[in-house]
C-alpha positions in Angstrom: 80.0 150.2 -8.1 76.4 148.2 -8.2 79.2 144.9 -9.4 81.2 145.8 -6.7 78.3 145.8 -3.7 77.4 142.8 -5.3 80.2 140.6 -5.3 80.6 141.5 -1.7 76.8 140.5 -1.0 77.6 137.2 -2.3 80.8 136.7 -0.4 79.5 138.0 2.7 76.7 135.3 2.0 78.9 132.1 1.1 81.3 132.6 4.1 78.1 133.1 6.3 76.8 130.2 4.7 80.4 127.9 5.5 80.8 129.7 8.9 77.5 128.0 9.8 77.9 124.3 8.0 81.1 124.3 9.6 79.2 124.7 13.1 76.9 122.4 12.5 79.2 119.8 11.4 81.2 120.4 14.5 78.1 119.1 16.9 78.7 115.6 18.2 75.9 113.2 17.2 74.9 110.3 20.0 77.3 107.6 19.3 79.9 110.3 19.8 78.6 111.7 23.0 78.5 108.1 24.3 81.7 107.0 23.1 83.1 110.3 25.3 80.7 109.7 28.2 82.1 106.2 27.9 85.6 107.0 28.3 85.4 109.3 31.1 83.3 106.6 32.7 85.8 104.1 32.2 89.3 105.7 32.7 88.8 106.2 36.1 88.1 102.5 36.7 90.9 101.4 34.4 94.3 99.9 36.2 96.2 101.9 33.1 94.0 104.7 31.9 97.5 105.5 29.4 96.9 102.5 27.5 93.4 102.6 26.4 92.3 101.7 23.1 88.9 102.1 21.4 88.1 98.9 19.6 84.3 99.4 18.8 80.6 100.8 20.3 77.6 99.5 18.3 74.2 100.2 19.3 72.2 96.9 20.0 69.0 98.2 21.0 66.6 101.0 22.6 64.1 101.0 25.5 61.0 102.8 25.2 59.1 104.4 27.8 56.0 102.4 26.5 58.1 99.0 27.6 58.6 100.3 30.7 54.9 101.0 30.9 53.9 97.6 29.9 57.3 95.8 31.8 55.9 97.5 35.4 52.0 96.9 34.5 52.9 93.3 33.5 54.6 92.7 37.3 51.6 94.5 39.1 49.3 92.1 37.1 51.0 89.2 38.0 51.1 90.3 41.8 47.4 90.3 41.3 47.3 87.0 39.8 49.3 85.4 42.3 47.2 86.7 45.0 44.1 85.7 43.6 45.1 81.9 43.7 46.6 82.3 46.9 43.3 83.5 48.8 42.0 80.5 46.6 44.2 78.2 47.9 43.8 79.6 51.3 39.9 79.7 51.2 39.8 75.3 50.3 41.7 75.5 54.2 38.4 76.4 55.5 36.7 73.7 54.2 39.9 70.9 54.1 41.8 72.0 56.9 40.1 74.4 59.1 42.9 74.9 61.4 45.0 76.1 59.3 42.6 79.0 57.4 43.2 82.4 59.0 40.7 85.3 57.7 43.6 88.3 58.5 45.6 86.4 55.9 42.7 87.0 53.0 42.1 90.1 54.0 46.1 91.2 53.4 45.9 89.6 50.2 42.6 91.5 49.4 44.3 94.6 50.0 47.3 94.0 48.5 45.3 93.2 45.0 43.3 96.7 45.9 46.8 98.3 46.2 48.0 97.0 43.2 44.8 97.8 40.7 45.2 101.3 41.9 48.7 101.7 40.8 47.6 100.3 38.0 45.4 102.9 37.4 47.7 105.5 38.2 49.7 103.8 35.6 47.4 104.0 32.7 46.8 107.5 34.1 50.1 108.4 33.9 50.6 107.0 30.1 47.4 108.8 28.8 49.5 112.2 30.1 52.8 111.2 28.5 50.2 111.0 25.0 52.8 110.6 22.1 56.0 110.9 24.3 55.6 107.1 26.0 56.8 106.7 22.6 60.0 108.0 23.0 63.5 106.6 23.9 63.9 106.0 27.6 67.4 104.5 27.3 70.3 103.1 24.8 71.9 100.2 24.9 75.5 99.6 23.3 78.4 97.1 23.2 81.7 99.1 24.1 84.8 97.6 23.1 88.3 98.5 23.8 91.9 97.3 24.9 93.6 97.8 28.1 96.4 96.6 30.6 94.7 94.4 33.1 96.9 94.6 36.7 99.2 92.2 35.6 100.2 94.5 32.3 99.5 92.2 29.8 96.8 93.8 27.0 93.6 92.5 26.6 90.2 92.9 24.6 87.5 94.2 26.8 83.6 94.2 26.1 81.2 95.8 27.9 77.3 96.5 27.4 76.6 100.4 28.2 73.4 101.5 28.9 72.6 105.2 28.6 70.0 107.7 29.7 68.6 109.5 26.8 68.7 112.8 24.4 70.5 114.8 25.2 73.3 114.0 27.7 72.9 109.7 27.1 74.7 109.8 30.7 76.0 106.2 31.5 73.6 104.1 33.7 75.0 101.4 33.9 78.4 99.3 32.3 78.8 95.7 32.8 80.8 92.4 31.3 77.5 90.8 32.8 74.3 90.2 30.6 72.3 89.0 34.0 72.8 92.5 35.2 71.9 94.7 32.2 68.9 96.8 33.7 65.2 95.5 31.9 63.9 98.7 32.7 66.6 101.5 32.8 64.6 105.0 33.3 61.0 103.8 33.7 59.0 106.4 33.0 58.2 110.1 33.8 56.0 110.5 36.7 56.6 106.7 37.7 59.2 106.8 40.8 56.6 109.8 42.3 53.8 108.1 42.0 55.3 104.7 43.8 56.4 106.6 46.5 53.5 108.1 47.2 51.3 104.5 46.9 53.6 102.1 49.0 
């Protein structure tokens, strides 16, 4: 009897045990989940979704939210800069060229530096609060190749660059043939978009 409950212990165990590596092996990982988000994406766009064919997607590189960070602090410093030698340039009117200096137009520029030290701020403000996080994936970037009639019928090699949001939907942001418009900053960062709105 004691063999008998035994036995069935164990085989109660190793089909629990396959029931669940089974399931686990059954969840997508990311290149699959883009690959379908891809496809959705693209079929609808597609002169003949029936002839699709999935050539190849290859990950090419991943944006951080810590670029973003340093991307957007990089433009408000330059704004800053720029600024700074234009009141220069415009304060040597005063001396040189009196007619031309105008005092409203140093003052805009003044507050336009304040404005942008102060999001600045915010910004370094907001990546102390993000801690270990800023660190994480803000967007994927792929190339997505594939075959398809084009409107004349004929079949041809198409390659795109996907870009994707991240863990755990990797949504499609943006698909283009176009390397000028592949996005520098896809998702900037969390708390970002709020706090520009509020500040401009």
């Amino acid at each position: 009897m004691k063999k008998t409950t035994l036995k069935t212990l164990i085989g109660l165990f190793t089909l629990t045990t396959l029931a669940l590596t089974s399931c686990s092996e059954k969840k997508p990982n990311r290149d699959e989940i883009v690959r379908k988000n891809a496809e959705e994406y693209l079929k609808e766009k597609m002169n003949d979704p029936k002839s699709y064919e999935f050539v190849k997607l290859e990950l090419i590189d991943s944006v951080l939210y810590s670029d973003n960070i340093k991307y957007r602090k990089e433009n408000f410093n330059k704004n800053i800069e720029d600024n700074k030698d234009e009141i220069k340039r415009k304060e040597e009117y005063k001396i040189e060229i009196p007619s031309m200096y105008d005092e409203r137009e140093i003052e805009e520029l003044k507050a336009d530096i304040a404005k942008n030290e102060k999001i600045i701020a915010k910004i370094d403000s907001l990546e102390t609060k993000l801690g270990t996080k800023k660190n994480q994936v803000a967007s994927y970037t792929y190339v997505f190749s594939f075959r398809g009639n084009n409107a004349l019928g004929a079949k041809i090699l198409n390659e795109y660059i996907l870009q994707t949001n991240p863990s755990p939907d990797f949504k499609i942001i943006n698909m283009t043939d176009d390397k000028d418009k592949v996005f520098l900053n896809p998702n900037d960062f969390p708390g970002y978009r709020e706090m520009i709105a509020k500040n401009l």
